[in-house]
N, C-alpha and C positions, 0 to 999 in steps of 0.2 A: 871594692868599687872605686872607681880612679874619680876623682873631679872632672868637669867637663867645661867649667868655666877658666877664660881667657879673657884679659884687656890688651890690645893692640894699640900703640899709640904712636903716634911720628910727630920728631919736631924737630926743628929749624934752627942749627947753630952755626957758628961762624965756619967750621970745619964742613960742615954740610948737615944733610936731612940723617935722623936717628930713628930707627923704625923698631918699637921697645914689643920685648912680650913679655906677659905678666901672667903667670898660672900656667895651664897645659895646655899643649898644642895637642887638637884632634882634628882629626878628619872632618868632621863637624863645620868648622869653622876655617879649612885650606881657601874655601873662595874669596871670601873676606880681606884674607894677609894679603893673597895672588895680586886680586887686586889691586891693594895699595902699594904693592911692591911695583905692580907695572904701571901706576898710575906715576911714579917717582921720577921716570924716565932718565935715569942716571946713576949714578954709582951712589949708594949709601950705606950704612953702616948699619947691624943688626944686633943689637943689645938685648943679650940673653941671661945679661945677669938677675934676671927674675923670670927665668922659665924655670919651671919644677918638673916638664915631663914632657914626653912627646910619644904619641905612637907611632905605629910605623909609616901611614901616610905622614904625616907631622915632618917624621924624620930624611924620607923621603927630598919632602917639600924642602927642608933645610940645608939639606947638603947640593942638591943643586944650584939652592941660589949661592950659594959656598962656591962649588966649580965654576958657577957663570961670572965669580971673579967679586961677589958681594962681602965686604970685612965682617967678622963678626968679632966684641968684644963682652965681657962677660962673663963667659960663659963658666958654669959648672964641671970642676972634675968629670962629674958623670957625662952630662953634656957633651962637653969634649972629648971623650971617648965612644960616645953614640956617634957622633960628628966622625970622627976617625974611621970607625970602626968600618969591617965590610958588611955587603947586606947577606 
């Protein structure tokens, strides 16, 4: 059985807005991120060094904001090979 909890956090530094996730990304909880991604209305950064997992909407969700040009730093060996990876 996978975990289904997540913390979503964004803050504010000299470089710009950091949008962190903490735990697994699920389907569950895509409106939530979408949200706050499009509430950012600008280029920011996506701190994955505290994601543990993603399913495939999750993953989805991720790589597109990756394509629409969003940095991601962070992230997990595994991570970044899901990230890479093809669907």
């Amino acid at each position: 059985m996978r975990p289904v909890a997540i913390r979503i956090n964004s803050r504010v530094t000299p470089q710009g807005v950091v949008v962190e996730l903490h735990g697994w990304l699920g389907q569950e909880v895509l409106g939530e991120l979408e949200n706050l991604c499009d509430s950012i209305g600008g280029p920011f950064l996506l701190d994955l060094s505290q994601l543990a997992g993603t399913d495939e909407a999750g993953l989805r969700a991720l790589r597109g904001r990756v394509a629409a040009g969003v940095r991601v730093e962070g992230a997990s060996h595994y991570i970044q090979l899901l990230l890479e990876g093809e669907n």
